[in-house]
N, C-alpha and C positions, 0 to 999 in steps of 0.2 A: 197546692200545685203552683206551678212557676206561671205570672201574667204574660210572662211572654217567651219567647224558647231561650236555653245559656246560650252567651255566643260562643263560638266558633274556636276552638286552641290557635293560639298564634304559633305561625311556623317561623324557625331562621335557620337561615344555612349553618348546615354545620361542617366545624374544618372537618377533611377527610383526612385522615394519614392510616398510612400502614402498619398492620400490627406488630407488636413487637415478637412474636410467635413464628411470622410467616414463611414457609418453608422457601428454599431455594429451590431454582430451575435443575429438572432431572438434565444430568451433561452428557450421560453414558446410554439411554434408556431410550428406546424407540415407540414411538406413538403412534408409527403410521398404521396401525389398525383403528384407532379412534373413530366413535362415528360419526358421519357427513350429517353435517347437519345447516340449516339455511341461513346464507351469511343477510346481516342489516344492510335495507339498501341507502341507510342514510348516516349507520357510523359504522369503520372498519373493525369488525369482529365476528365474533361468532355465540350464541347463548345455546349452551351443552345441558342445561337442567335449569326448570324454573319457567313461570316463577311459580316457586309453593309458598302457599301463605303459611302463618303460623297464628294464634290467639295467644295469649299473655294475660289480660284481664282486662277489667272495667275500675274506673277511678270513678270513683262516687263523689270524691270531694266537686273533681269537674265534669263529672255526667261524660267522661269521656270513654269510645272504646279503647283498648292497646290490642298493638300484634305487630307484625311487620311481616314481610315480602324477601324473600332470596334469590337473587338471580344469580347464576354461576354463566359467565363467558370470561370473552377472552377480548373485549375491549378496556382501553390504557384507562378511560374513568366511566364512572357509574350512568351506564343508561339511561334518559331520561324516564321516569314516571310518575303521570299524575292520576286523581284518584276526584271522579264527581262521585258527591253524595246526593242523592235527591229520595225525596217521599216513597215509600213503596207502592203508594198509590196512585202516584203522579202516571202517566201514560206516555210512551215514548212516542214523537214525534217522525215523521215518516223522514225528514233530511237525517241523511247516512253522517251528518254532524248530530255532536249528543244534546241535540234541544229537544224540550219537554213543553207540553199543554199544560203549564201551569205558573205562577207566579215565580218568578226567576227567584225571588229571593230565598225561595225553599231549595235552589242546587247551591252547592258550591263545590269549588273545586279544588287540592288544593296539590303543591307540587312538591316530590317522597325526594328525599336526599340518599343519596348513597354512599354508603359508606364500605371500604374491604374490610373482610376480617382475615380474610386468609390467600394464601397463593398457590397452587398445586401448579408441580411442572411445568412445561412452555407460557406460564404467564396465564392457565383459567385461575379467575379473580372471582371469591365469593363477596358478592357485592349485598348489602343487609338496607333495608331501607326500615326504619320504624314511621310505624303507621298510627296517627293518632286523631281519633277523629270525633265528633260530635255525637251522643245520643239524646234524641228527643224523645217526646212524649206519641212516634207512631212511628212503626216499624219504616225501615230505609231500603235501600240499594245502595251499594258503593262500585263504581265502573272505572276500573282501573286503568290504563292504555300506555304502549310505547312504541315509538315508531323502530324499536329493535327488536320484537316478538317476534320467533319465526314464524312464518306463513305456513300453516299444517292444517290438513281440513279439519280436525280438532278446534281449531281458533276461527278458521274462517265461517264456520257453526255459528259465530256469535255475529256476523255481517253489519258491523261496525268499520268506521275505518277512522282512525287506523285500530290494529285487531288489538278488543280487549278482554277483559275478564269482568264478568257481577259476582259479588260476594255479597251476603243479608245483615244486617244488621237487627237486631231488637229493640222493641223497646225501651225506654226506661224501667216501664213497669213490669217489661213479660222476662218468661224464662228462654232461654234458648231451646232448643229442638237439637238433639246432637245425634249421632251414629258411631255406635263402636264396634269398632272392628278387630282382629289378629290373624296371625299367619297368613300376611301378604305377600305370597310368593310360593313358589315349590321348593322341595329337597329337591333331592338329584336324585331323582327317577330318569327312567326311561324318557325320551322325547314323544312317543306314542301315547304314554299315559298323560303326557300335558295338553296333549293337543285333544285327549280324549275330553278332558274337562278345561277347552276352551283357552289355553293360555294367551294366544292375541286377541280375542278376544273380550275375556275378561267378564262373564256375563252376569256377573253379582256387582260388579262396578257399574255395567250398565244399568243394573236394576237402580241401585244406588240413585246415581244421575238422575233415571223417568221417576224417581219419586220426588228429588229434589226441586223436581220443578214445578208438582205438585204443592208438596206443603216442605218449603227448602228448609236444608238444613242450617243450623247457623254454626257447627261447629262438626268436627270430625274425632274421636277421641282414638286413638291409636294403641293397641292396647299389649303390643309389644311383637315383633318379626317383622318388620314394616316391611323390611326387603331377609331374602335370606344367602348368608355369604356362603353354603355347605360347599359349592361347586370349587373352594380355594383349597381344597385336596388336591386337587384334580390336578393345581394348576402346571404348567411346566418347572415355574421356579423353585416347586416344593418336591421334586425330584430325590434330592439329595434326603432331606425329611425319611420319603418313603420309601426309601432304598435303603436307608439304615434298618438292619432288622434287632440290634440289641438292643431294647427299653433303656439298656441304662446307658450306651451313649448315645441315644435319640435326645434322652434329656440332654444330657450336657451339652450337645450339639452348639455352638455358636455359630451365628449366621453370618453368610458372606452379607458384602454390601450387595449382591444380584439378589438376595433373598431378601434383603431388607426392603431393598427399592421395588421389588415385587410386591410383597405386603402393599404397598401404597398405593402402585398402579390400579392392584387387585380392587380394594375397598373404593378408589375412587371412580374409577370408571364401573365399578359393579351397581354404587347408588346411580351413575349418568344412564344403567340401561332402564334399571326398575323404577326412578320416579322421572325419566325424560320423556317428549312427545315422540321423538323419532322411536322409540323400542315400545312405548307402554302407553297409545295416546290416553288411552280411555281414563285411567287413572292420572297420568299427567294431569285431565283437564277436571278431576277429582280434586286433586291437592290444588290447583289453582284458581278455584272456585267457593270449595268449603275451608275459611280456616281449621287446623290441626293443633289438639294436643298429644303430644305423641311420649310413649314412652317406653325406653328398650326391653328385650329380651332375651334371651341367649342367641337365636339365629342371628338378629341385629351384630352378632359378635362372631360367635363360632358356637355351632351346637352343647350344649349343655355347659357353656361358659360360666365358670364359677362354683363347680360341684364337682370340679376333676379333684384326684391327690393334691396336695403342695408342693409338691416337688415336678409335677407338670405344670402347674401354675406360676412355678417359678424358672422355668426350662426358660432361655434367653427366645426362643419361636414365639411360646403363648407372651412372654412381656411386648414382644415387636409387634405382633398381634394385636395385642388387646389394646395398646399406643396409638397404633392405625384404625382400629377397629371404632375409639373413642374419637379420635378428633374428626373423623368423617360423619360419626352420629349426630355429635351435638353441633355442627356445620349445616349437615345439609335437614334435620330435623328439628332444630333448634334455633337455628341461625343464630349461632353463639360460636364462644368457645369455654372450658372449662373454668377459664378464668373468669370468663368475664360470663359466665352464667348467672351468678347474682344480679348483678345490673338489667337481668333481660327476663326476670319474674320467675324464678326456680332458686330451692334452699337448697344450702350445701351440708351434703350429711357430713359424714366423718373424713369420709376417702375423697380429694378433690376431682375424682371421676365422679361421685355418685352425687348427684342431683334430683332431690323429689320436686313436684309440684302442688300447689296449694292455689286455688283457684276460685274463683265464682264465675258460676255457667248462667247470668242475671237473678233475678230478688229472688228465685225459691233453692236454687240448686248453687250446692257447691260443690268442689272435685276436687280429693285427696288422691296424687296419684305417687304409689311408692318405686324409687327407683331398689327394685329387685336386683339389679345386674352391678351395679357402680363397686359395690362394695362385699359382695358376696363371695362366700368361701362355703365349703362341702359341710361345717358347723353352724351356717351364719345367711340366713337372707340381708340381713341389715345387722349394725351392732349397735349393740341398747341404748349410745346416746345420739344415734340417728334418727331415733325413734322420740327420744326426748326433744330434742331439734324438731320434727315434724307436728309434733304435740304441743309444743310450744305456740309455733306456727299458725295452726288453727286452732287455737283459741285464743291468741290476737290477730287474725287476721280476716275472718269469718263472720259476716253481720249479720246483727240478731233476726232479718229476715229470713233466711235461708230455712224451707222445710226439711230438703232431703241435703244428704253428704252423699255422695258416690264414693266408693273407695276405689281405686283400680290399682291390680295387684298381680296383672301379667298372669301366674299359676293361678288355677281358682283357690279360695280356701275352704272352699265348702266343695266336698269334692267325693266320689265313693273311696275307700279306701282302699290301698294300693296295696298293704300287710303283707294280703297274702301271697302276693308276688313276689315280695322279698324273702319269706319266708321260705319259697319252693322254689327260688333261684338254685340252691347249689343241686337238685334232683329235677328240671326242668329245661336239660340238654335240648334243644331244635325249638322252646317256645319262644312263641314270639315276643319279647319283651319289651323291646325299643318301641314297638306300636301300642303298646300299654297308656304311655304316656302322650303318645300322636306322635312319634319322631320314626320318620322313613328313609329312604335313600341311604347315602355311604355310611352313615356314623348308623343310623337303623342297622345294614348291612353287617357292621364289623361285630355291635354288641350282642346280636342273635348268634356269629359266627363265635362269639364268646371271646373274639379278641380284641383289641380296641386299638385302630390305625394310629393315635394319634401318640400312647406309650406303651403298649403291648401288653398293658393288663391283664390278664384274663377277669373274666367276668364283672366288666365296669357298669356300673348302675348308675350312671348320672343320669338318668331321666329319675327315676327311683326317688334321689337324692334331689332333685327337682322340687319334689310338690311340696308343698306344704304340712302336710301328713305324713312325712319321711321321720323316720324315729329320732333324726338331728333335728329338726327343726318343731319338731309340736308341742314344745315346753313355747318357743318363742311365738309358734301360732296362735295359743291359749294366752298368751299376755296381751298380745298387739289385739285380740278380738277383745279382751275383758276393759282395756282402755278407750276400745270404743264403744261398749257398752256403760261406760263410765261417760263417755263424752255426750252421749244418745240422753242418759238422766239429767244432764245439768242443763243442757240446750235444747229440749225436748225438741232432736233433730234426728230424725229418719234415715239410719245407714244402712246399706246396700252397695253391694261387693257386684263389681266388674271384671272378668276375667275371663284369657284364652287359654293359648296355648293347646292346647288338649285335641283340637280336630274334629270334635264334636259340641252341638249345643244341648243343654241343659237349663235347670234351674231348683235351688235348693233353698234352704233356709233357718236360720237359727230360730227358735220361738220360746217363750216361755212355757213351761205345761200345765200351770193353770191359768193361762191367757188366752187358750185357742182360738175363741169366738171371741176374742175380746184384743182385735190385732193392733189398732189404734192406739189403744192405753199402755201397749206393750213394749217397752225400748228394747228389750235382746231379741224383736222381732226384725230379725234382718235377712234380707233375698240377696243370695247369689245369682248373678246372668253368668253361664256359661256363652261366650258365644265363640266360636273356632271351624273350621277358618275361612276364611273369606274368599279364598286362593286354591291353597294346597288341598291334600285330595284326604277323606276320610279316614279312620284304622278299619280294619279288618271288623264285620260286622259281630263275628265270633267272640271277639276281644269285650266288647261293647255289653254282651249279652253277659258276659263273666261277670264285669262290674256293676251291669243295673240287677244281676242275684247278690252281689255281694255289699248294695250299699242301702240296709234294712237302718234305722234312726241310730244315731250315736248319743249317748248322753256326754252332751258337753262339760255340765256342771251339775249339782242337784235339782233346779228346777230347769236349767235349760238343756234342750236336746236340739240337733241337727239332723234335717233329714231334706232326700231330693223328693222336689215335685212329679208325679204324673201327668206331666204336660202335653205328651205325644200321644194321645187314644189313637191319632188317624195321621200316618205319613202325608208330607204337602202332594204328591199324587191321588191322594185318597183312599188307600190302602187302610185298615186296620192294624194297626201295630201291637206287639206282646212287649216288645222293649219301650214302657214309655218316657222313660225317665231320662235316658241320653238318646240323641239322635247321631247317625251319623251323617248330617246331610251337612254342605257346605252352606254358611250363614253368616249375618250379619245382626245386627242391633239397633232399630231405631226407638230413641225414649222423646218424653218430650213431660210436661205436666200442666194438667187438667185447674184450670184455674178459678175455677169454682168449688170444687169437692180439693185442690191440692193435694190429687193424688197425681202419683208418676204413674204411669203407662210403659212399658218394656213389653216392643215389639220384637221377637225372632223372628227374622224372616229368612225362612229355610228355603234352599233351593229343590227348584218341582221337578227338573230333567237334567240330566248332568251336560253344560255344556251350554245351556241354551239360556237367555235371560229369562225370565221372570220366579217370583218367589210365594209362599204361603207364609201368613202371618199367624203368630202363637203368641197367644196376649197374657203377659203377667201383669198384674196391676196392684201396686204398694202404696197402700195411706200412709200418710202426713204421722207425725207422733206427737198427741197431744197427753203428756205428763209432766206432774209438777208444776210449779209458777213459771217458768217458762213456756208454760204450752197458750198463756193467753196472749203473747204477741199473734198467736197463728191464727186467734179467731178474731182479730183484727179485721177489717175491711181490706182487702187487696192494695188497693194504695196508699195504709196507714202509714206504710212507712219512710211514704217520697219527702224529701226535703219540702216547706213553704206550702203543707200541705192548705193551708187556712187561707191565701191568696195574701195572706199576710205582706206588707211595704215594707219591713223588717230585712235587713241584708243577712243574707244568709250565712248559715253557722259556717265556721271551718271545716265539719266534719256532717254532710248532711243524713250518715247513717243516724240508726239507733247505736246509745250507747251498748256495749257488749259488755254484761255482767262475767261479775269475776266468777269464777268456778266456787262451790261452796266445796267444804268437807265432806264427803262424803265417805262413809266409814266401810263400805265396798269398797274401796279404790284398792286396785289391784296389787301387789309386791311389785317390785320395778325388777329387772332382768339384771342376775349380775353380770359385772362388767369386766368384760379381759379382753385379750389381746385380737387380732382382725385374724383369728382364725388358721393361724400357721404360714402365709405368707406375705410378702413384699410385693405391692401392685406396682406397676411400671408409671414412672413421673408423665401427666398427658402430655400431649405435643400440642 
């Protein structure tokens, strides 16, 4: 262990310039519906979203955290913000100034530079501050403050002044505590059914929150719909779209510049309603508390994005689209932009839209999180050297402490199977389809009516063509799982699959079948968390019942098979349930890991009454994987593997991880996926 704590990262200003990307001022385009929101009374502007943190990672070399802070307003330069760190045990002092009962040398404080990445219409400035800060050896608080926060009873909860935000920090030694979530937001239903299940509200965000305060989280994982864009049918600009009724010049259709400039309006002021305090405080003050790893999904874009024909993919609407759609993602979820996503802790697949992440959640837990959406086509979740690209990645980038991998994967991959929906589509006139896969409202609406608004298909199946188990994609599902059961035997590390979408919560699992009682020693023993959705509203309970008769064990391979848990005996009311294997209540996911026994914990917490906060927990619990020579760093002593373990005067190494052993041969290792072209079309250059 270290005699005395590392010091402090030094900070220096850094120049600010403009990027070379940044859009000009709309000259035609009217904004006076935008929403009011409360101007600084110390610099002339206005802040429309923000601030939302974001996570990045932890430098082991300097024991430091990463992540950064995004404010979007409409001041000429970057708001001031600083950022005290002190003890989590330290006890806040009763002056409304941030002093502490305890030795000053334990706060500091230090002050966030801003930087623009981008410029939307009249001059809103997404302003990026990276946050780089100290981890010791006991958990922290970090208290952020600017005197340009608006004033929202959401902020002034924190009775601070001026108003800020506490985020947690970990220790060197622990793992973080995270929450996953998807489907944050509604389709386009009815406004009666929103209000049915709480939309101002928000009452699983609340729950979120009253637990946070309990035992906080340190991370937020997003697990794709953060916001959902369906209502951009609707819009007035997309008129012309839906008044065309011949599919084939809907496609060729080329868009005015009012349709163009719409798209942009559309996507940017759509993220200012879903993560702002004025529309959404409760979640606002979510994102601006927990940092977030967040990563897309087809709502994030446009309903079943990336599984339509090519020739709708390549309609000059879906490129404008999917253009706007990307640079407001990785903007206001990222706080980046395409290009300069490397620089800000995400790998570039193939496609410069498509960005994975590769992470560590502190010493037990890493996060593999694949971008589904960037580079997808109706053949293709990813293309095979995305895949080599991510694989690469973790297994140089991952230290040899880590017990468990998360994978998160947006669709689950462990999942009942969909077959026979497909199969009894062309004789299944009036069934309900679109709800098969959790997809409701307008695009739900068109594909039960068997027509599909956006090219006049009949009978389009992109939820179908969605999952993972869709007859395109289960050659590449069988590979991308068989290389992580490749990666499970060399690292003797614990993977377990993350995933929404779907509207319901679940939980499944790949196993050996002569390891049953023997779950530890087993590497293709790996648990899917369903969890879906956090927001939007259930499928049809009828649907549910189909797939928990339809999804009896699959054999995977010869000795491994896949099958769902019986996790639900008793609805969170207390009911007895006959369906127990999918629920359809609205949920979340909190995980954290047990640091004695290193196991992970994987809480559902189902909601009890529609509407109303509180939640019932459903506990899945996955041991550590101890096989092969790699399984003895795991029975190491908890702190085996801190840098200057020995108190050693010895200046510390470069790199104070364990070294990371190279992969051996192993004569399992799976065929690699052939490689051809990105699936039949042309993705549109980001903006």
């Amino acid at each position: 262990m270290y005699n005395q704590e590392p010091p402090p990262p030094q900070y220096s200003a850094q120049p600010t310039h403009r990027f070379d990307n940044v859009r000009s001022a709309f000259q035609n385009f009217s904004l006076d519906h935008r929403p009011h929101l409360h101007r600084s009374s110390t610099l002339k502007g206005e802040i429309v979203a923000g601030p939302l943190l974001r996570y990045i990672g932890t430098n082991y070399e300097r024991n430091t955290y990463i992540g950064s802070c995004l404010v979007v307003s409409t001041h000429k330069r970057a708001p001031n913000i600083e950022v005290t760190v002190r003890p989590a045990s330290a006890t806040p002092g009763s002056s409304k100034h941030h002093h502490f009962r305890r030795n000053l040398n334990t706060t500091r404080t230090y002050r966030l530079v801003g930087e623009p990445l981008d410029v939307f219409g009249e001059g809103y400035t997404f302003w990026r501050y990276a946050i780089e800060l100290p981890l010791t050896h006991e958990p922290q608080i970090a208290t952020y403050t600017s005197d340009t926060f608006a004033v929202t009873p959401a902020i002034a909860q924190h009775q601070q002044q001026p108003p800020g935000f506490d985020f947690h920090l970990p220790s060197l030694q622990q793992s973080m505590r995270f929450m996953f979530y998807s489907c944050n937001g509604f389709s386009d239903i009815p406004q009666e059914m929103k209000d049915k299940f709480g939309e101002k509200e928000a009452p699983l965000w609340q729950d979120v929150l009253d637990r946070h305060q309990i035992m906080p989280f340190h991370v937020l994982l997003g697990g794709g719909d953060q916001l959902y864009q369906d209502r951009l049918l609707k819009e007035d600009f997309m008129k012309p779209w839906r008044d065309e009724k011949d599919p084939k010049k809907r496609v060729a259709m080329t868009l005015t510049k009012a349709m163009r400039d719409g798209f942009e309006h559309f996507y940017f002021w759509n993220y200012v309603i879903n993560f702002g305090f004025k529309d959404n405080p409760v979640i606002a003050k979510a994102f601006a508390t927990i940092p977030s790893v967040n990563m897309w999904d087809d709502h994030d874009i446009i309903d079943g994005y990336g599984s339509y024909p090519s020739d709708m993919q390549n309609a000059d609407c879906f490129q404008v689209l999917f253009a706007n759609a990307t640079r407001f993602y990785y903007l206001f979820q990222h706080h980046t932009t395409p290009e300069r996503a490397t620089q800000h802790g995400m790998i570039r697949g193939v496609h410069p839209a498509c960005h994975h992440i590769v992470t560590t959640l502190g010493k037990d837990i890493a996060l593999l999180s694949l971008d589904a959406r960037g580079e997808r086509t109706k053949h293709d979740v990813c293309q095979p050297k995305s895949y080599d690209i991510l694989f690469d990645a973790l297994y140089r980038q991952i230290p040899g402490s880590v017990k468990h991998l998360l994978v998160l994967t947006g669709v689950p991959l462990i999942y009942p199977r969909l077959t026979l929906f497909e199969k009894a589509m062309d004789g299944a006139a009036g069934f309900n389809l679109a709800t098969i896969a959790g997809k409701t409202g307008a695009l739900g609406d068109i594909i039960n009516g068997q027509l599909n608004k956006w090219n006049g298909d009949p009978e389009l199946l992109d939820d179908m063509n969605d999952h993972w188990t869709a007859g395109n994609h289960v050659v590449e599902r069988k590979r991308f799982i068989e290389r992580l059961q490749q990666y499970a035997r060399e690292r003797s590390v614990r993977v377990s699959f993350l995933g929404g979408d779907v509207h319901c919560c679940g939980a499944g699992r790949l196993y050996s079948k002569d390891m049953k009682q023997k779950e530890e020693g087993d590497p293709h023993f790996m648990v899917q968390i369903i969890s879906s959705a956090i927001v939007n509203i259930p499928p049809p309970q009828a649907l549910l019942t189909i797939l928990n008769q339809n999804s009896s064990y699959v054999t995977f391979s010869p000795n491994t098979e896949e099958k769902m848990y019986n996790l639900f005996k008793r609805s969170p009311n207390g009911n007895t349930r006959q369906n127990k294997k999918l629920m359809g209540c609205r949920n979340y996911c909190a995980g954290y890991v047990d640091e004695q026994s290193g196991k992970i914990s994987f809480w559902i917490q189902a909601e009890k009454e529609v509407g109303v906060k509180g939640t019932m927990g459903y506990l899945i619990e996955v041991p550590k994987l101890l096989f092969g020579p790699s399984a003895k760093r795991h029975l190491e002593p908890s702190n085996a593997w801190m840098p200057n373990q020995h108190h050693s005067q010895k200046p510390m190494p470069a790199n104070p991880m364990p070294s990371i052993p190279q992969p051996h041969v192993d004569n399992n290792r799976p065929p690699p996926l052939p490689s051809r072209a990105a699936g039949g079309f042309i993705r549109p250059p980001p903006h």
